[in-house]
N, C-alpha and C positions, 0 to 999 in steps of 0.2 A: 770192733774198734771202740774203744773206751772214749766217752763223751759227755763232759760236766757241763750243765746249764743252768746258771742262774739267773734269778728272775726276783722282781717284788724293789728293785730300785726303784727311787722317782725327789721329788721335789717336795719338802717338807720344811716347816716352819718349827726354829727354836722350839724346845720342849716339846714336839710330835715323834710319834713311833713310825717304824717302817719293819716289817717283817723280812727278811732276804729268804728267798728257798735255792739250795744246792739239788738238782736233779742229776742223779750217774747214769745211765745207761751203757750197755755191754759189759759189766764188768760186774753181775749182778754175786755171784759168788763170793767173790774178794771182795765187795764190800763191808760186808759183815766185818773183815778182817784190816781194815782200813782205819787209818785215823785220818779226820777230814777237820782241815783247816780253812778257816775265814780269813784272810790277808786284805790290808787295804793300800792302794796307795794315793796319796794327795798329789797336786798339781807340785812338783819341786819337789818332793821328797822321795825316799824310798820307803821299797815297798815293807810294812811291818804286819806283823801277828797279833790279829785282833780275839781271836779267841780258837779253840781247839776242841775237840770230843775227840776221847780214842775208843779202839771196836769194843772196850768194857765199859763207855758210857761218860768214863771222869773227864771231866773240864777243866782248862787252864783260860783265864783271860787278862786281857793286858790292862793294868793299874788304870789307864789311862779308859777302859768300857768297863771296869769292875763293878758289878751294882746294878747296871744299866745294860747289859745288853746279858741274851741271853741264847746258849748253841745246845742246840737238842739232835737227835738222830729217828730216825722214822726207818729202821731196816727193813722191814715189808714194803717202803715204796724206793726204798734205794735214797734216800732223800735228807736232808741234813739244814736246819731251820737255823734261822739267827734271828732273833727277836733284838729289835730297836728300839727301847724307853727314851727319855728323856733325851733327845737329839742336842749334838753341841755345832754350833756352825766348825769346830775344827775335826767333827766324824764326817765331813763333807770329802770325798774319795772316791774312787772306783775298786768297789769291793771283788776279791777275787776268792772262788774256791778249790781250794787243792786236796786232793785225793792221795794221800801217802801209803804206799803200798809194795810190798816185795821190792823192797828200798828203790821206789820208781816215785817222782810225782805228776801227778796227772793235774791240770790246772780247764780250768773254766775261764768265756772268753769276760767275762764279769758283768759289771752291774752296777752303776751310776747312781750313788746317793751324794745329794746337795741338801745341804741344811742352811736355811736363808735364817740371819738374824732379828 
């Protein structure tokens, strides 16, 4: 059974960093082959694409974390990073990771960052 966990949410002040970790487990094969997405979504809103790594490495991030956040992949631990710079009280969401895979996606139950002003 395929099972995404994130972890590294919490309560940070304007202009503080927060690291997010995506953990996969079961699925340790197809990872390698996987593009894994950061998704957030805010209190009202839907839920949008905060940045992307596919299984060759390249990055896509949205205008709105360009510069400031940053998605890495770790395939020896199954594992998929989001680095958090300069925090805006409106990156304040419940961050989610999704596993894109043999057109399937796998999602994680997420991960709670608030950015207080």
């Amino acid at each position: 059974q395929v099972q995404l966990v994130e972890s590294g949410g919490g309560l940070v002040q304007a202009g503080g960093s927060l690291r997010l970790s995506c953990v996969v487990s079961g699925f340790t094969l197809a990872f390698r082959l996987a593009t894994v997405n950061w998704y957030r979504q805010a209190p009202g809103k839907q839920r949008e694409l905060a940045a992307l790594i596919t299984s060759s490495g390249s990055t896509t991030y949205a205008d709105s974390v360009n510069g400031r956040f940053t998605i890495t992949r770790d395939n020896a631990k199954n594992a998929v990073n989001l680095q958090m710079n300069n925090l805006k009280p409106e990156d304040t969401a419940v961050y989610f990771c999704d596993l894109d895979v043999f057109n399937r996606d796998y999602w994680g139950q997420g991960t709670q960052v608030t950015v207080s002003s």
